[in-house]
N, C-alpha and C positions, 0 to 999 in steps of 0.2 A: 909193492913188489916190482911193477916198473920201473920206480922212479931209484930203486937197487940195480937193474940194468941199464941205466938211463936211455928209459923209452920215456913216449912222453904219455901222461896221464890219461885215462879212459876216465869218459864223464858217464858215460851209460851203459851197463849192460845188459842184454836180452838174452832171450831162450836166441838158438837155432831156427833157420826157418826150415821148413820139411822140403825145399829146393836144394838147401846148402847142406843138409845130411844126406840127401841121396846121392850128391854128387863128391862128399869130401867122407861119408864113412862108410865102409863097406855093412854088408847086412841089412837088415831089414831095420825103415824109416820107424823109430819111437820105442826099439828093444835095444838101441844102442848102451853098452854097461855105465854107471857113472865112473869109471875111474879113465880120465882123457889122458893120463899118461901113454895108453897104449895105444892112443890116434897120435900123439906128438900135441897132445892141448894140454892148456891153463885147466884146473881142477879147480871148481870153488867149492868148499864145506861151509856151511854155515855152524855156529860152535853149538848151538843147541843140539848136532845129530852127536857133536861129541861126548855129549854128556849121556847120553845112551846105553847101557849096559849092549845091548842086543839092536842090530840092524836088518833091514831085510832088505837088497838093493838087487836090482833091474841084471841078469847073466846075460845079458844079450842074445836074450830070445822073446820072444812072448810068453812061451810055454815053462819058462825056470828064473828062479830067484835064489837068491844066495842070501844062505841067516851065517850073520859075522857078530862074532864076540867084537866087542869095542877095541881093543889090544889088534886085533885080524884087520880091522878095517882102520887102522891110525898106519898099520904098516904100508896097506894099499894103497894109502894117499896121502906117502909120506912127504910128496913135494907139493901139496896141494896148498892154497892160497887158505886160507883160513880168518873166518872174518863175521861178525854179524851183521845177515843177510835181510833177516825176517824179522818181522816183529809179532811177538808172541799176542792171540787173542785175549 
């Protein structure tokens, strides 16, 4: 996906540190939603969540979650980088 904008290649990716989410996302630090289009960030999915009929993903609070039909949640992250992230147990 970079290397489509010619940027140059990331060797490693991490979580967030709980410094650079309080300072770069508004709300409270570890209820932030997964979907970073609406910070202006890269979305990574890993393809196993897309095989999922039903999702239950993080509303950006502590207190609320949002259950998405798999169709609901391919739309909300329809620019998202898509990729195998994980490796299954």
């Amino acid at each position: 996906w970079r290397k489509k904008r010619k940027e140059k290649a990331i060797k490693k990716i991490d979580f967030a540190s709980e410094s650079w989410m309080k300072k770069n996302i508004p709300g409270k630090v570890g209820a932030a939603p997964p979907f970073g289009q609406i910070f202006k960030l890269a979305t990574f999915v890993d393809n196993i969540l897309l095989r999922q009929p039903k999702l239950i993903v993080n509303a950006g609070d502590y207190n609320f979650s949002l259950k998405l039909i798999k169709s609901s949640f391919q739309k909300a992250i329809k620019d998202a980088i898509k990729g195998s992230f994980s490796k299954a147990k």
